[in-house]
TINUTOR-559956 format. One line per 10 residues: their letters; for each residue x, y, z of N, C-alpha, C. Coordinates in steps of 0.05 Angstrom, whole numbers. Layout:
! TINUTOR-559956
A> X:Y:Z:X:Y:Z:X:Y:Z ~ ...
END
This chain:
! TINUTOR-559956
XXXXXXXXXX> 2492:3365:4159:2482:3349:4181:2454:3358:4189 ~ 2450:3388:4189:2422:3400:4196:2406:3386:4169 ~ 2404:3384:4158:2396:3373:4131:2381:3349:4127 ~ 2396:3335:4146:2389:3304:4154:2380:3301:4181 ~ 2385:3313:4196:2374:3309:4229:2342:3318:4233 ~ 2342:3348:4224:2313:3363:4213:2296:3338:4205 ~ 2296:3327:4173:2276:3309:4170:2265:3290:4189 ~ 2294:3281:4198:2287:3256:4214:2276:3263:4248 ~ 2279:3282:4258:2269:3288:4280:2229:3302:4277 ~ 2226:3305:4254:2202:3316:4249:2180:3297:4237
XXXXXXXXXX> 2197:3274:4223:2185:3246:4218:2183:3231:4236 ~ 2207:3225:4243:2207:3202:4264:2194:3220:4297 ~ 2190:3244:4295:2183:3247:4323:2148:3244:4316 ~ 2138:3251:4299:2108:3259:4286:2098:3222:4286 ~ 2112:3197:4280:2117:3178:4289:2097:3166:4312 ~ 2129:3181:4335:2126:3161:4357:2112:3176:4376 ~ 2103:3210:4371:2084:3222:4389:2052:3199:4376 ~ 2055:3202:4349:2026:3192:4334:2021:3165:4352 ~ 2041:3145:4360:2037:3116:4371:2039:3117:4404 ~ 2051:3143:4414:2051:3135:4442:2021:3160:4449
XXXXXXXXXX> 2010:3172:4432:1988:3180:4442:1961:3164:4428 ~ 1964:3148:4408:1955:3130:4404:1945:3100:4427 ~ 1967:3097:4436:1972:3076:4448:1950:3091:4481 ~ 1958:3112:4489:1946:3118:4513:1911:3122:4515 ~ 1909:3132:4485:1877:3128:4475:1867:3102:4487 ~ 1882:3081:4476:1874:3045:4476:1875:3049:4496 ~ 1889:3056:4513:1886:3038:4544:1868:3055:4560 ~ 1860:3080:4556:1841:3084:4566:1821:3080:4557 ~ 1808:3076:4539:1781:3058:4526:1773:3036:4545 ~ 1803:3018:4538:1801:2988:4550:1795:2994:4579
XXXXXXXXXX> 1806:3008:4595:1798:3007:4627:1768:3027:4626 ~ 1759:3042:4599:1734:3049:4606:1705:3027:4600 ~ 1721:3011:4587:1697:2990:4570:1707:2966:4600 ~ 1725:2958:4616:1726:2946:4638:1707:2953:4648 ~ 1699:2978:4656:1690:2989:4678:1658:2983:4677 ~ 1657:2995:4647:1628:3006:4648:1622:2992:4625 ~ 1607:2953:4643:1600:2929:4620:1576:2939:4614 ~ 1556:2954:4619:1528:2960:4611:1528:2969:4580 ~ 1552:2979:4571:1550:3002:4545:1583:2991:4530 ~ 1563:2983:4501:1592:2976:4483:1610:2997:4477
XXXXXXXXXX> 1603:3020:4481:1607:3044:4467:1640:3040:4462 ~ 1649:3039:4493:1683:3052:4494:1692:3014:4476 ~ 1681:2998:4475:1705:2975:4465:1689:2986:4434 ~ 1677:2999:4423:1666:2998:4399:1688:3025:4388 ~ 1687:3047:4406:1703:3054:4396:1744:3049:4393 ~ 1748:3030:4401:1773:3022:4407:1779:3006:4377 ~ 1761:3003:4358:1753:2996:4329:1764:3017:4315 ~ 1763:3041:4325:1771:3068:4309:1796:3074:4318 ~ 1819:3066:4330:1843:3067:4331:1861:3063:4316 ~ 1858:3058:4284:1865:3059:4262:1872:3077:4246
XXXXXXXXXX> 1847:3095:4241:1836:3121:4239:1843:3143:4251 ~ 1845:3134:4277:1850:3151:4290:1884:3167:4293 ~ 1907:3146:4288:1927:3147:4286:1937:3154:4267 ~ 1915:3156:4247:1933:3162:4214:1921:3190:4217 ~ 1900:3207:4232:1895:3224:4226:1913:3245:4239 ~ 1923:3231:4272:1943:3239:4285:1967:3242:4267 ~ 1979:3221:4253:2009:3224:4242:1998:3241:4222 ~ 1979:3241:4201:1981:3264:4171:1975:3289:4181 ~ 1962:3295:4207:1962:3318:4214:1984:3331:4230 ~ 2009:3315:4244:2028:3323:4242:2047:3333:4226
XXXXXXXXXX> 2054:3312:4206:2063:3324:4189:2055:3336:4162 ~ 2028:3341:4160:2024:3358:4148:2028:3383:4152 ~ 2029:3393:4193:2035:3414:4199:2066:3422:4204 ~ 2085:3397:4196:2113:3413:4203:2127:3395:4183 ~ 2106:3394:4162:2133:3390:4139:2138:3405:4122 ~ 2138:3434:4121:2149:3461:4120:2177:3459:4134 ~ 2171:3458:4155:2202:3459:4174:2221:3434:4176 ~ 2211:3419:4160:2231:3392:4150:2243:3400:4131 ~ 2239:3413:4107:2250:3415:4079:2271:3393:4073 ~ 2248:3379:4069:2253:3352:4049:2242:3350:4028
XXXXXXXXXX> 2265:3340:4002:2244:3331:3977:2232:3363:3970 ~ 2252:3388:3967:2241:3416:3969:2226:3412:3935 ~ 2232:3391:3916:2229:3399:3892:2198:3387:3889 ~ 2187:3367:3912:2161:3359:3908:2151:3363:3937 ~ 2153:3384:3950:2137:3395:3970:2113:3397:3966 ~ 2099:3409:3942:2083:3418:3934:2055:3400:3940 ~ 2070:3370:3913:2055:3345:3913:2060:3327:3943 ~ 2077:3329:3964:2079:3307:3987:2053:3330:4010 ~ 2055:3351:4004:2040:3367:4019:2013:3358:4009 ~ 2000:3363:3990:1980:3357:3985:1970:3322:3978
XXXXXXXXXX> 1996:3310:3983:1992:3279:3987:1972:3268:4016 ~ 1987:3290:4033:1986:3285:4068:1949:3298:4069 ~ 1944:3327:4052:1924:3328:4063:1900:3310:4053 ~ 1909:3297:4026:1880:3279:4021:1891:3255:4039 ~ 1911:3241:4056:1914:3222:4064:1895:3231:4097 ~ 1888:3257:4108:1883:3272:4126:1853:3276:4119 ~ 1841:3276:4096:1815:3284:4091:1804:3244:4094 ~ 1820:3230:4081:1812:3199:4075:1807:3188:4106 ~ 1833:3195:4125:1826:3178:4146:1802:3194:4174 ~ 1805:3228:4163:1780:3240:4183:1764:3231:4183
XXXXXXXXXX> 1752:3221:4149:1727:3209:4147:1725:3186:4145 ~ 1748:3170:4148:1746:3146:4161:1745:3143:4201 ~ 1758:3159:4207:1744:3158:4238:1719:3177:4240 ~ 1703:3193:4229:1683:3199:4231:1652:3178:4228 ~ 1652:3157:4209:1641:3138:4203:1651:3114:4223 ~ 1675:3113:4242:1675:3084:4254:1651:3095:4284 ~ 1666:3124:4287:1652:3142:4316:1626:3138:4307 ~ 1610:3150:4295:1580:3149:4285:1575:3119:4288 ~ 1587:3101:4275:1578:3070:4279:1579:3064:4304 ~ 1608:3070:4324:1601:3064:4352:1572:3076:4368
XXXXXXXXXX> 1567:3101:4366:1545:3109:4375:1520:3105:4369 ~ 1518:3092:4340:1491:3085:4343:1485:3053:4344 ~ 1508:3044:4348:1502:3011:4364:1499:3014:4382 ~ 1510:3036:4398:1509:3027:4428:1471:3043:4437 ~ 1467:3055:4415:1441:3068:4420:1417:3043:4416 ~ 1433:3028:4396:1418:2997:4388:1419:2977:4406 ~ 1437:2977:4421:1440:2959:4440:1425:2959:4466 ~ 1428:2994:4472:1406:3001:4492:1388:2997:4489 ~ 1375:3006:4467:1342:3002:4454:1332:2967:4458 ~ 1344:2951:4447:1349:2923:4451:1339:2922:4479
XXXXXXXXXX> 1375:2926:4499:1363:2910:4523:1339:2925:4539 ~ 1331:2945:4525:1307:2962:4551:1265:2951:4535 ~ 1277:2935:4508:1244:2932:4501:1246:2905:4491 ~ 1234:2889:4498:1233:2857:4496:1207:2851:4474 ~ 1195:2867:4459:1180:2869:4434:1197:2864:4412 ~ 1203:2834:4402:1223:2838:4374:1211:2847:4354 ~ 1190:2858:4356:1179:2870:4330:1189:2896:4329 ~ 1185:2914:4347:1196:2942:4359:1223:2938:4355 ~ 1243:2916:4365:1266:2916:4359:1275:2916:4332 ~ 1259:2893:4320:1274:2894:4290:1271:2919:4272
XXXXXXXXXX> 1244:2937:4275:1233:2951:4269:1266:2983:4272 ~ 1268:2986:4299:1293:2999:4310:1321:2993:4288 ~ 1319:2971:4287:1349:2954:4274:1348:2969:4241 ~ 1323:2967:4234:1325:2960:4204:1329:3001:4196 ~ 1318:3010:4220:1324:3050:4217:1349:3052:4221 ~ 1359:3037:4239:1386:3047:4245:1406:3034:4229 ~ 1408:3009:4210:1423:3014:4193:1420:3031:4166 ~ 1399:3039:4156:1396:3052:4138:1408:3087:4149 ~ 1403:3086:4167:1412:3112:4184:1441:3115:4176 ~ 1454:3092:4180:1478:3089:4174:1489:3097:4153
XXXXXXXXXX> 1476:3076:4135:1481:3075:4115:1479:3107:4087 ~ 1456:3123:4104:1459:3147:4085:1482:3160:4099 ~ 1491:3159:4130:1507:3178:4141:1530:3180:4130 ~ 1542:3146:4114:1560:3138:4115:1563:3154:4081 ~ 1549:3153:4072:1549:3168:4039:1555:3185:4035 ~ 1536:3207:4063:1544:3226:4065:1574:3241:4068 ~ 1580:3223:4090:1614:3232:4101:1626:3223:4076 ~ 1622:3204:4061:1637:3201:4033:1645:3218:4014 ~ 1610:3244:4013:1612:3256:3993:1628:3274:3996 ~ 1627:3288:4012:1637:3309:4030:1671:3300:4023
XXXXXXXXXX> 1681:3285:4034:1708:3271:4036:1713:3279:3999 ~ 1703:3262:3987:1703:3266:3960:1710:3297:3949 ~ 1695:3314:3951:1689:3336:3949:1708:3356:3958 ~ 1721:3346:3977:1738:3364:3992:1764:3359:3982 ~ 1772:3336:3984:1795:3323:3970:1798:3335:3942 ~ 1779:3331:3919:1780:3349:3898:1783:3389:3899 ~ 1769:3393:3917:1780:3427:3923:1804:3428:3927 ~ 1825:3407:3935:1855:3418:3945:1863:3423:3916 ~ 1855:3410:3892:1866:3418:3872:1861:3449:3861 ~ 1874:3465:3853:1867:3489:3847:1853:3483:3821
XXXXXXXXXX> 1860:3479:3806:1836:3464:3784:1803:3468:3780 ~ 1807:3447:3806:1778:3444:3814:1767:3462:3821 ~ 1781:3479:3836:1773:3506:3855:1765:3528:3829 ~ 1789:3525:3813:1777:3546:3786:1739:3549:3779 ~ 1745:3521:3771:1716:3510:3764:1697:3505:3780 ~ 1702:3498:3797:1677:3513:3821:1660:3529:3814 ~ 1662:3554:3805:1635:3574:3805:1619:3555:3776 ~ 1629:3553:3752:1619:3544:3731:1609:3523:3734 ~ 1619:3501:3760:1605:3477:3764:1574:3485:3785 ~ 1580:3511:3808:1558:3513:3812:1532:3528:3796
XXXXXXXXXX> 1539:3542:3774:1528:3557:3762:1505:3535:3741 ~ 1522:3510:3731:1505:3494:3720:1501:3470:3737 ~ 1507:3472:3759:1485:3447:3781:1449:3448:3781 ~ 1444:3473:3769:1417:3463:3770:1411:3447:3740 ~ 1417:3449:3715:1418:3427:3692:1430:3411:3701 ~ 1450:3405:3720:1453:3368:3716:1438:3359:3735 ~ 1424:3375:3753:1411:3361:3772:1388:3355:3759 ~ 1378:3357:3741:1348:3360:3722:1351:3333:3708 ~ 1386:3341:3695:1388:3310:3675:1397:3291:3691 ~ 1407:3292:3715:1417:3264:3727:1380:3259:3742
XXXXXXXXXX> 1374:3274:3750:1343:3263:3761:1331:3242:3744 ~ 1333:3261:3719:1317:3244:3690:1328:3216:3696 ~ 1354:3215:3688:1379:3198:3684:1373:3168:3697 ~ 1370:3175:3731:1371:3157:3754:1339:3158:3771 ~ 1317:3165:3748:1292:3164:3759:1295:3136:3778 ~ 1294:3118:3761:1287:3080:3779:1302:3084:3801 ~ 1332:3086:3804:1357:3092:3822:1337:3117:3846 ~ 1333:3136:3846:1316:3156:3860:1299:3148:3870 ~ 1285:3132:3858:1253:3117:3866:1257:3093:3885 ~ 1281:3081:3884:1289:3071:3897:1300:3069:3928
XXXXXXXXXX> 1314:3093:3930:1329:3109:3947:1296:3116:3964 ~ 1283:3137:3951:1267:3138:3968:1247:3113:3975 ~ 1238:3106:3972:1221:3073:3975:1239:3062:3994 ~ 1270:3058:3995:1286:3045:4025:1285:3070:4042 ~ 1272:3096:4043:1266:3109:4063:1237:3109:4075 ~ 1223:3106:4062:1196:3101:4065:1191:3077:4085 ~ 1199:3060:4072:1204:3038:4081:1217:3033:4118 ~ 1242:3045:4118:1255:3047:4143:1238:3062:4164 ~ 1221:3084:4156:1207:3099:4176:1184:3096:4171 ~ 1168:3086:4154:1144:3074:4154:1136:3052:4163
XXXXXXXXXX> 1153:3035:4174:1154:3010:4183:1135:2987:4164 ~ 1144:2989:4139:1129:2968:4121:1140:2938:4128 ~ 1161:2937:4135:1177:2912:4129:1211:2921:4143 ~ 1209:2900:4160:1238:2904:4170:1252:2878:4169 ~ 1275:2885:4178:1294:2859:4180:1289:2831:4195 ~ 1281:2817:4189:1275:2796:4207:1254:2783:4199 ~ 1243:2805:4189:1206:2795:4181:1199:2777:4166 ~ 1186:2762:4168:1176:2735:4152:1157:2747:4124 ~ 1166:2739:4104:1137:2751:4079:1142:2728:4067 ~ 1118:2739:4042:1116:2716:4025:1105:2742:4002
XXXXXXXXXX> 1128:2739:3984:1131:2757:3961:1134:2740:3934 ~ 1119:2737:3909:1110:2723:3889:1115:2687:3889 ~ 1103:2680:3911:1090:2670:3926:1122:2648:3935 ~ 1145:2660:3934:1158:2649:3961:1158:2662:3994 ~ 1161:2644:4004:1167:2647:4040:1195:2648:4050 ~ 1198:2668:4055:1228:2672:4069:1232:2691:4097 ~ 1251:2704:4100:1259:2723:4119:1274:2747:4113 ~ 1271:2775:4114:1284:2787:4098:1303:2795:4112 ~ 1336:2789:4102:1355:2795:4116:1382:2820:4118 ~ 1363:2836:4088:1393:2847:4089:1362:2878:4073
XXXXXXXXXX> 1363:2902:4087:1349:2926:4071:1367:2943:4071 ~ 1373:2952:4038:1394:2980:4039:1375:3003:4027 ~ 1387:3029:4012:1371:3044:4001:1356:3038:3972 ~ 1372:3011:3961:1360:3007:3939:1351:2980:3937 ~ 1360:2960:3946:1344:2934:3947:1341:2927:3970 ~ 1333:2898:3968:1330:2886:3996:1323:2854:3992 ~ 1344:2845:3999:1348:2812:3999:1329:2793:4032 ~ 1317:2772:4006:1301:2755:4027:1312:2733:4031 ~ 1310:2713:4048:1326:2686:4055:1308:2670:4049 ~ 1295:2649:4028:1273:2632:4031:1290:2611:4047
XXXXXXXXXX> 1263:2588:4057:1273:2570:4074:1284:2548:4061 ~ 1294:2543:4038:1315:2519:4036:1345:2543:4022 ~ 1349:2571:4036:1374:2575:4038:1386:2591:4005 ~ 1354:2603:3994:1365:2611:3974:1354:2643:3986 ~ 1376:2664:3961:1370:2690:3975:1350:2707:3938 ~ 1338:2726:3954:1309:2731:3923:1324:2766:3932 ~ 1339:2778:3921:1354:2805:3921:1324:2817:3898 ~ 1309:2848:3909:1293:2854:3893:1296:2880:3897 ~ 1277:2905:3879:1288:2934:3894:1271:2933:3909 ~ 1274:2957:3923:1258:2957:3949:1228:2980:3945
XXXXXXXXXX> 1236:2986:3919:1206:2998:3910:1187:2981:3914 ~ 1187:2947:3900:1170:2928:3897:1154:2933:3922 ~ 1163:2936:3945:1143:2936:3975:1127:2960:3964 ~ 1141:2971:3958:1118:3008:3958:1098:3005:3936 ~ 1095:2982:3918:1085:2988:3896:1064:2955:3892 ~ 1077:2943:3907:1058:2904:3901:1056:2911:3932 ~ 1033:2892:3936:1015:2879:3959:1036:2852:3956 ~ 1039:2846:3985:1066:2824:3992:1049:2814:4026 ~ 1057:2800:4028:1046:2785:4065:1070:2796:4085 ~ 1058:2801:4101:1086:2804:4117:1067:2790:4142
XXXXXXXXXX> 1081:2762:4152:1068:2749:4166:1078:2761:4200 ~ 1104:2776:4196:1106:2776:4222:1095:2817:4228 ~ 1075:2820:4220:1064:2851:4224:1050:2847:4244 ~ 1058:2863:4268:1041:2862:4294:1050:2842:4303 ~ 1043:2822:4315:1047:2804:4334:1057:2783:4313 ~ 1083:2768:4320:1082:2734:4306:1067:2715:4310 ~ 1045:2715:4323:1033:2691:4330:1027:2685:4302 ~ 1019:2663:4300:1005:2654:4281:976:2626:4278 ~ 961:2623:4269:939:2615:4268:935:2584:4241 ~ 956:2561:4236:954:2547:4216:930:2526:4222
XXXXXXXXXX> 934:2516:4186:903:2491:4185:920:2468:4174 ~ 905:2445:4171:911:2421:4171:886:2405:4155 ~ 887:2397:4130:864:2386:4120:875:2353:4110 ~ 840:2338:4119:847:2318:4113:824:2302:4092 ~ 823:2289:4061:803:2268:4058:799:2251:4069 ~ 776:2252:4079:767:2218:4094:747:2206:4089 ~ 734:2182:4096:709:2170:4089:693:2176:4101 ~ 665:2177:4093:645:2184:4120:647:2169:4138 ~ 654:2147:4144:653:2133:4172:671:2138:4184 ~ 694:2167:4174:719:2170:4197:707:2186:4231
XXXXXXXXXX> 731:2166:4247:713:2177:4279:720:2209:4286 ~ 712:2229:4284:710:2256:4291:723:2262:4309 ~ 696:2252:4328:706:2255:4357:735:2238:4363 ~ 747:2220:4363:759:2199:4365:791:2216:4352 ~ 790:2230:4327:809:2245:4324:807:2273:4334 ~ 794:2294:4345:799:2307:4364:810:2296:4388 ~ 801:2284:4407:822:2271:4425:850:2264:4416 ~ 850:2254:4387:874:2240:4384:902:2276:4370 ~ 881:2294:4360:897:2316:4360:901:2337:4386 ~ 890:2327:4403:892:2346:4434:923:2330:4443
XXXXXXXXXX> 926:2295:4444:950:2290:4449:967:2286:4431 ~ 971:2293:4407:993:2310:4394:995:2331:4393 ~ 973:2349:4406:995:2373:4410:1011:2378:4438 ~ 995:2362:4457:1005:2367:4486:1037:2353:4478 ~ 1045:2334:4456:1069:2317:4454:1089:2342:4435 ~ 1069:2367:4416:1092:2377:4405:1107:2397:4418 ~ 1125:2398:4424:1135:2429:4437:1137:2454:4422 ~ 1132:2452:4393:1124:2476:4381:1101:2486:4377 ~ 1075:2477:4396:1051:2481:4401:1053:2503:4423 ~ 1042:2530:4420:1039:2547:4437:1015:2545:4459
XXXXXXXXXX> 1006:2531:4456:983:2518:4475:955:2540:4479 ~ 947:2556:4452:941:2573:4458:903:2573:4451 ~ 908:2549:4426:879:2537:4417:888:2526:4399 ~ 866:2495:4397:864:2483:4377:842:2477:4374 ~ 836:2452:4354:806:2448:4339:808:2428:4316 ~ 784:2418:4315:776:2402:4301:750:2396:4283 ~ 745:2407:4264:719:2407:4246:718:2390:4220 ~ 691:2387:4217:681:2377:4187:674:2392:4175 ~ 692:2404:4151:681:2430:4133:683:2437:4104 ~ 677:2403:4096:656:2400:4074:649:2371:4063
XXXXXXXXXX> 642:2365:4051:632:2328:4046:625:2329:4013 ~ 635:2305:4004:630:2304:3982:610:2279:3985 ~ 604:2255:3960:597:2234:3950:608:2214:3959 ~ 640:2226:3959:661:2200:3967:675:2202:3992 ~ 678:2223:4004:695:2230:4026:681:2270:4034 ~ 694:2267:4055:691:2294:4074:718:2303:4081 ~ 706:2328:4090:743:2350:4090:741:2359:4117 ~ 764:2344:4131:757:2352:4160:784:2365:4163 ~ 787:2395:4179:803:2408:4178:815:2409:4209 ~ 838:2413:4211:847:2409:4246:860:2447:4253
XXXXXXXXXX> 854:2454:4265:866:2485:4275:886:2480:4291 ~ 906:2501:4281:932:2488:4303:940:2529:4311 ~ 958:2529:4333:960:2557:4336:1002:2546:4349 ~ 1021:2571:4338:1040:2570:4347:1056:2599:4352 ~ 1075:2606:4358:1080:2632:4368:1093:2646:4346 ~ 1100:2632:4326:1117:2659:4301:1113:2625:4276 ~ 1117:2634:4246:1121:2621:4230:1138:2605:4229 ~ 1153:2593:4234:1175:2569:4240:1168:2549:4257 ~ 1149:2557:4269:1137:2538:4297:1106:2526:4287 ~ 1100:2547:4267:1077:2538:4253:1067:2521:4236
XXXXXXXXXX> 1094:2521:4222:1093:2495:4203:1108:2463:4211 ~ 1129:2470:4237:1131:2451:4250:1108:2439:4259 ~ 1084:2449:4275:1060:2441:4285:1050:2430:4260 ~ 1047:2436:4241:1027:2432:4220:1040:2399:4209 ~ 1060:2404:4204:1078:2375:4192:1072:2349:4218 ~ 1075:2365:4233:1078:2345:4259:1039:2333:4260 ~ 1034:2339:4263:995:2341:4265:995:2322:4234 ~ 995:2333:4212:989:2318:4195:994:2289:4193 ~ 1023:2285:4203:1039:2257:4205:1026:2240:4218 ~ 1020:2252:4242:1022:2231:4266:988:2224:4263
XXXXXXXXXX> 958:2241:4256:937:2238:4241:941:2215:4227 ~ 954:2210:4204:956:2200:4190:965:2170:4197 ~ 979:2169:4205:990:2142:4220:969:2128:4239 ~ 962:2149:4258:946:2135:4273:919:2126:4257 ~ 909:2138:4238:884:2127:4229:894:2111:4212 ~ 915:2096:4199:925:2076:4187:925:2046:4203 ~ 940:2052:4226:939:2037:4248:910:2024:4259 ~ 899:2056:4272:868:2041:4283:848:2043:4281 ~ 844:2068:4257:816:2069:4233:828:2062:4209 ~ 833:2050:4195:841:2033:4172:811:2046:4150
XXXXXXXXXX> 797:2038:4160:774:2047:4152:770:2074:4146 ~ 772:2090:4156:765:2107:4152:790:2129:4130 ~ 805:2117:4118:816:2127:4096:805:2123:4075 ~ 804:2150:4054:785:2141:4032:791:2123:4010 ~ 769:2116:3989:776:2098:3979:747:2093:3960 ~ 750:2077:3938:726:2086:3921:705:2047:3926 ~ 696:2062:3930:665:2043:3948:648:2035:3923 ~ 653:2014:3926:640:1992:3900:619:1973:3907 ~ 606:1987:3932:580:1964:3949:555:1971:3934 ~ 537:1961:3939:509:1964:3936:503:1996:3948
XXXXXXXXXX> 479:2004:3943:467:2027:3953:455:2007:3969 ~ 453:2032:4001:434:2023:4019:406:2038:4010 ~ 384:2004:4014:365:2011:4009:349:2037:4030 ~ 317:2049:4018:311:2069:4035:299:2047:4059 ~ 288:2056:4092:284:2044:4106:249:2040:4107 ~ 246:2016:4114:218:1998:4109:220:1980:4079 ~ 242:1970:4064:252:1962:4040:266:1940:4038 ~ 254:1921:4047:278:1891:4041:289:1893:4022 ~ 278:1897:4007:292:1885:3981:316:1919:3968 ~ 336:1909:3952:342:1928:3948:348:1943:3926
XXXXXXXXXX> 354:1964:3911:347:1987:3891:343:1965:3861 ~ 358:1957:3855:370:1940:3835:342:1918:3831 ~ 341:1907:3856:314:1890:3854:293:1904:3851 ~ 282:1926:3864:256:1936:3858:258:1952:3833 ~ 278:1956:3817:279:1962:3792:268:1943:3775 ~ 276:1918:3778:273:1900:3764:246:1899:3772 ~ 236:1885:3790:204:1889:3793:187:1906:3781 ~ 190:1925:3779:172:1948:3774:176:1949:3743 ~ 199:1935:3735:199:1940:3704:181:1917:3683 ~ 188:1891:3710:172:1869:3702:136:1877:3705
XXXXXXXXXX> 131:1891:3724:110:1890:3726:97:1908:3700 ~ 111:1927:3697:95:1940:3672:94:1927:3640 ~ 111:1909:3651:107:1895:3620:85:1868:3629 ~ 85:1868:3656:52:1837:3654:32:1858:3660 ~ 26:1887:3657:-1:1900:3656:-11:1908:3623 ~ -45:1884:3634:-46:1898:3600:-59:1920:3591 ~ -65:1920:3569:-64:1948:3563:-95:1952:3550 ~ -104:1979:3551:-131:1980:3549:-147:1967:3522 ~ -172:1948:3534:-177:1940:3511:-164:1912:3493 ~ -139:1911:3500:-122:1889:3494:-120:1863:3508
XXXX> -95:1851:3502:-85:1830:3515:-52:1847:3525 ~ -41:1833:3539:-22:1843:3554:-3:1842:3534 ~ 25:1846:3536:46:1843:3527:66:1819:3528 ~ 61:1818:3549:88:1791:3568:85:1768:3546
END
């Protein structure tokens, strides 16, 4: 009877201590994340109550399943089952805790600086932050888990004795991989390029949405993603339109005929922009800035607050230009001009005719000594 009661009072109690002290965790979280709406922290960590419970039950009975003597013929292997099940979930609630604390450090940072540049800038350190922390607690986990074997532990000295040759040949090995790793550090604290940022990298336009330690995926704007390593920034010249401020500064060019009205389309681009709402209202303009034979290049300046608003302005401006000088300069769209030359002034007559004249006339002058030609 001792035989059978033993197990089950050391299981089943390791159990329901693990769920009713489990359970009292949760509800104090939940009345601390009630309390205190300013800070995700306590509902972020209420995420790690998973973790948290399995570290509670394998560390129970890891510590009193000696005094269960159950299964005496595989004690050995259920013992050392519990402690890698005990190493797996530590460092699984070590990585959810670390993640709660540095959102909520992100969140603060967020609501206290209204610069999204500074923010995204914040965002793009703190998941990489993550992301090495999170490798780290891996390796470690890894590492530790393998020492419970005595095995491993043998070989220990001989594995540290030649860690400095494999560190030589895995360097060699994973140069690109290394160069990589560091380049998404450079990157994270150098502030080359962060998450959010608008570039234009072998000559697409996107948003870059995702930087780890070794690549870093862009979003172009019809929804395709350009995954590259993240050395490429450390190593090519790339745009990064949103560096320093998003404003932005676009142009607008148009062929026209010389008789298009200038003035007449400045007015007419002052009320399309007062009509676009993606006009930042900050400056515009209107110039002639260059002329050919057949037409001139009149360019329109448009200004909007980040790249998305920029080329809305620009599309919008071009259109509505266009229409309207269809409508009520007709004329002044180009077109290949098959008139006469205007003659020079004091000249009735014109080019074509005084060609002809002057050609007639040298053939009725005569010539020295002679009779004429005609």
């Amino acid at each position: 009877m001792e035989n059978v009661l033993r197990p089950l009072i050391v299981v089943g109690g390791s159990v329901v201590l693990t769920l009713v002290v489990g359970w009292a965790t949760d509800l104090l979280l939940c009345k601390a994340d009630s309390r205190h709406h300013e800070t995700p922290l306590w509902g972020l960590l209420r995420r790690a109550r998973v973790p948290y419970q399995l570290v509670l039950c394998s560390a129970l009975l890891r510590g009193s399943y000696d005094q269960a003597k159950l299964l005496e013929a595989h004690r050995v292997g259920i013992g050392r089952t519990l402690s890698l099940v005990l190493i797996g979930s530590a460092s699984w609630l070590v990585i959810r805790i670390a993640a709660a604390v540095v959102e909520t450090s992100y969140s603060r940072y967020a609501r206290m600086h209204r610069d999204p540049a500074r923010v995204r800038r914040v965002r793009t350190q703190v998941e990489l932050i993550m992301r090495v922390v999170s490798a780290i607690v891996i390796v470690v986990a890894i590492a530790s888990m393998l020492l419970t074997f005595p095995a491993m532990r043998a070989a220990g000295a001989s594995l540290l004795a030649s860690a400095g040759i494999l560190g030589i040949v895995a360097g060699v090995a994973a140069q690109s991989t290394l160069s990589n790793m560091f380049a998404g550090l450079q990157i994270a604290f150098g502030d080359m390029v962060r998450i959010g940022d608008t570039v234009v990298v072998d000559g697409e336009w996107g948003t870059v949405e995702e930087i780890t330690l070794t690549f870093l995926t862009v979003r172009t704007w019809d929804e395709r993603r350009i995954t590259m390593p993240v050395s490429y920034f450390t190593s090519k010249p790339f745009e990064n339109w949103s560096r320093g401020t998003p404003q932005m500064t676009g142009t607008v060019f148009w062929q026209l005929d010389h008789s298009a009205p200038v003035e007449a389309m400045r007015e007419r681009l002052r009320d399309i922009l007062r009509q676009c709402p993606a006009w930042d209202g900050r400056a515009y303009g209107l110039v002639v800035t260059d002329s050919t034979p057949n037409t001139i290049e009149v360019r329109a300046l448009v200004t909007a607050k980040d790249a998305d608003d920029i080329w809305t302005v620009r599309v919008a401006v071009r259109e509505e230009m266009v229409r309207w000088l269809c409508e009520e300069h007709p004329y002044a769209l180009p077109r290949v001009n098959t008139a006469g030359a205007v003659p020079p002034p004091g000249r009735a007559d014109g080019p074509r005719e005084a060609y002809d004249g002057a050609l007639w006339r040298s053939f009725e002058k005569p010539a020295a000594g002679g009779r004429g030609r005609g």
